[in-house]
C-alpha positions in Angstrom: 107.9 86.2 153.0 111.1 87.6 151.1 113.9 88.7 153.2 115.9 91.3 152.3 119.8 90.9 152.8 120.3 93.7 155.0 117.6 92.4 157.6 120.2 90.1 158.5 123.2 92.1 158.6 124.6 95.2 159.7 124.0 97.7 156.4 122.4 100.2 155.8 119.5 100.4 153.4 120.3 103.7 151.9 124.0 102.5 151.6 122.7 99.3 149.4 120.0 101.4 147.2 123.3 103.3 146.2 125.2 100.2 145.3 122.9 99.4 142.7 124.2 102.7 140.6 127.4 102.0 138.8 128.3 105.7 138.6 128.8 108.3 141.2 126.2 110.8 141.7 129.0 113.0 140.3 129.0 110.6 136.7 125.7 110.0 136.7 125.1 114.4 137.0 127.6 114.7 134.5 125.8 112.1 131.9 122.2 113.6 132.6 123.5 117.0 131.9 124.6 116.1 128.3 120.9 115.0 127.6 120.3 117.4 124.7 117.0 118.5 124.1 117.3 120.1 120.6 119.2 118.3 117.8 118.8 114.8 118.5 119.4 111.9 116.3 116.0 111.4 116.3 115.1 115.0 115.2 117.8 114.8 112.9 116.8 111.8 111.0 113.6 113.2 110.5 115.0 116.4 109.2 117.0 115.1 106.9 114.1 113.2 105.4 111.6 115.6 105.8 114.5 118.3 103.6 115.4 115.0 101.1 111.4 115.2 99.8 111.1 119.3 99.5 109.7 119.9 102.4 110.8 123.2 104.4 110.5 124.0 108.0 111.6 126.1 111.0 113.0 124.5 113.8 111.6 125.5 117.8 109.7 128.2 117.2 109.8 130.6 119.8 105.8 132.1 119.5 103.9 128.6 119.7 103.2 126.6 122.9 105.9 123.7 123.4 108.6 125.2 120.8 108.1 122.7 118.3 110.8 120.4 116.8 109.9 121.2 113.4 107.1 123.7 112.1 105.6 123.8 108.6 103.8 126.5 108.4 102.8 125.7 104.6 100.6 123.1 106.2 100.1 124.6 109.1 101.6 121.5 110.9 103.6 120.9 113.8 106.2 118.1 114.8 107.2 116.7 118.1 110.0 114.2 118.0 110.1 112.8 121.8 112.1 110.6 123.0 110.1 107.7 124.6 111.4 108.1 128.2 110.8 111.5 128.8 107.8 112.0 127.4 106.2 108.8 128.8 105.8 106.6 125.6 102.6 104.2 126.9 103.4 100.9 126.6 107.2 101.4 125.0 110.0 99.7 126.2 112.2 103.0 126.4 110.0 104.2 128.5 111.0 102.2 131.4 111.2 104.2 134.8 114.7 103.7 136.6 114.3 101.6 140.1 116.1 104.0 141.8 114.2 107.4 142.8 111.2 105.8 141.6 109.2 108.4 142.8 111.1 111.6 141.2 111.0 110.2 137.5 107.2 109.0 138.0 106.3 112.7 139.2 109.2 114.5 136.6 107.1 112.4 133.5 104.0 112.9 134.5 104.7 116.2 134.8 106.3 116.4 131.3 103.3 114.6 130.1 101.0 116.5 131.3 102.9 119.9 129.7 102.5 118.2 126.3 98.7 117.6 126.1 98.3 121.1 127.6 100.6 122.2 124.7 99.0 120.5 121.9 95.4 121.7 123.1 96.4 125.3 123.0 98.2 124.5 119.2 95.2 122.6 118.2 93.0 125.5 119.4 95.3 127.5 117.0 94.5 125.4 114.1 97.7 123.3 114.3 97.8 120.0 112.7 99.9 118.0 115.3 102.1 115.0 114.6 104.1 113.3 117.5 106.6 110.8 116.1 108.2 108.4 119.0 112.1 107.8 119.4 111.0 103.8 119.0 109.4 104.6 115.6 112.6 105.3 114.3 114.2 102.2 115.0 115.9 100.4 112.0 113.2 97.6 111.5 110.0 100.0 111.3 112.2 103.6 110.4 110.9 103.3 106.6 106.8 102.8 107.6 107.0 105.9 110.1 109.0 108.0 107.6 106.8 106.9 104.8 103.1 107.2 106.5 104.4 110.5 107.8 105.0 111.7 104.2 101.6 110.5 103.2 100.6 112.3 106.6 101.6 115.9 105.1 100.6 114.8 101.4 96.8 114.7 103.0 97.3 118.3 105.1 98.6 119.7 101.5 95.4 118.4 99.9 93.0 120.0 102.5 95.3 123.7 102.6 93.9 123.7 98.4 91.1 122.7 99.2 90.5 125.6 102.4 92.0 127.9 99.8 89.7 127.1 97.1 86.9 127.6 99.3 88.2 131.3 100.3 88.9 132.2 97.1 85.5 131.5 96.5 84.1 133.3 99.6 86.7 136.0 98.8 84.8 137.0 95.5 81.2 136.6 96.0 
């Protein structure tokens, strides 16, 4: 059986969980505060790239569920950029919980997680095409594959909007 070091000594557990922080609670407050949750480099590097090939967008739109990063409504299509940690990436190394307060981040990203399914089934409801592109898909050695299957992503929605339109032109004069 492992022993711990403080069954043998004279501290405190909860003074030894808090050694294994390098900041103070103060620090560590003051660097989760300036967590942005709009604008991100992710967000931004697919912005730029989305603007680079003609493509045009609104950014958090108020009126749908979630406030999406980035809404084109020409092909009816919706993108969340998440960031692996907070939105509970499966099976992503980001998306490592933090040893200490176990408990608290388990609960806060399951709860996170939970908001975006409940999200995407009201936009899908809607008619929203829904694309979630990950913080770790954007890493320099696969950047160019996400960017580019994403483009070839929209290229497919663009071909089904003709064709719906087609169709209701169709309906539209009979």
């Amino acid at each position: 059986m492992e022993q711990r070091c403080c069954e043998s000594t004279n501290f405190d557990l909860k003074q030894i969980d808090n050694m294994t922080d390098k900041l103070t609670k103060e620090q560590r407050h003051l660097c989760m505060s300036h967590i942005r949750g709009k604008d991100t480099k992710p967000e931004m590097i697919v912005r730029k790239f989305l603007f680079a090939n003609g493509f045009r967008y609104r950014l958090h739109v108020k009126g749908l569920p979630g406030k999406p990063d980035i809404v084109l409504r020409k092909y009816r299509t919706v993108l969340f950029v998440n960031g692996c940690f907070w939105h509970g990436h499966e099976g992503c190394s980001y998306a490592k919980l933090p040893d200490q307060n176990r408990e608290f981040w388990a609960s806060k990203i399951s709860l996170n997680k939970e908001r975006d399914m409940r999200e995407c089934t009201l936009l899908s409801a809607s008619g929203w095409n829904i694309i979630v592109i990950w913080q770790c898909q954007l890493k320099s050695k696969i950047i160019n594959e996400t960017l580019n299957s994403l483009l070839d992503e929209l290229k497919g929605y663009k071909q089904l909007e003709k064709n719906n339109m087609i169709a209701e032109n169709d309906i539209n004069y009979k």
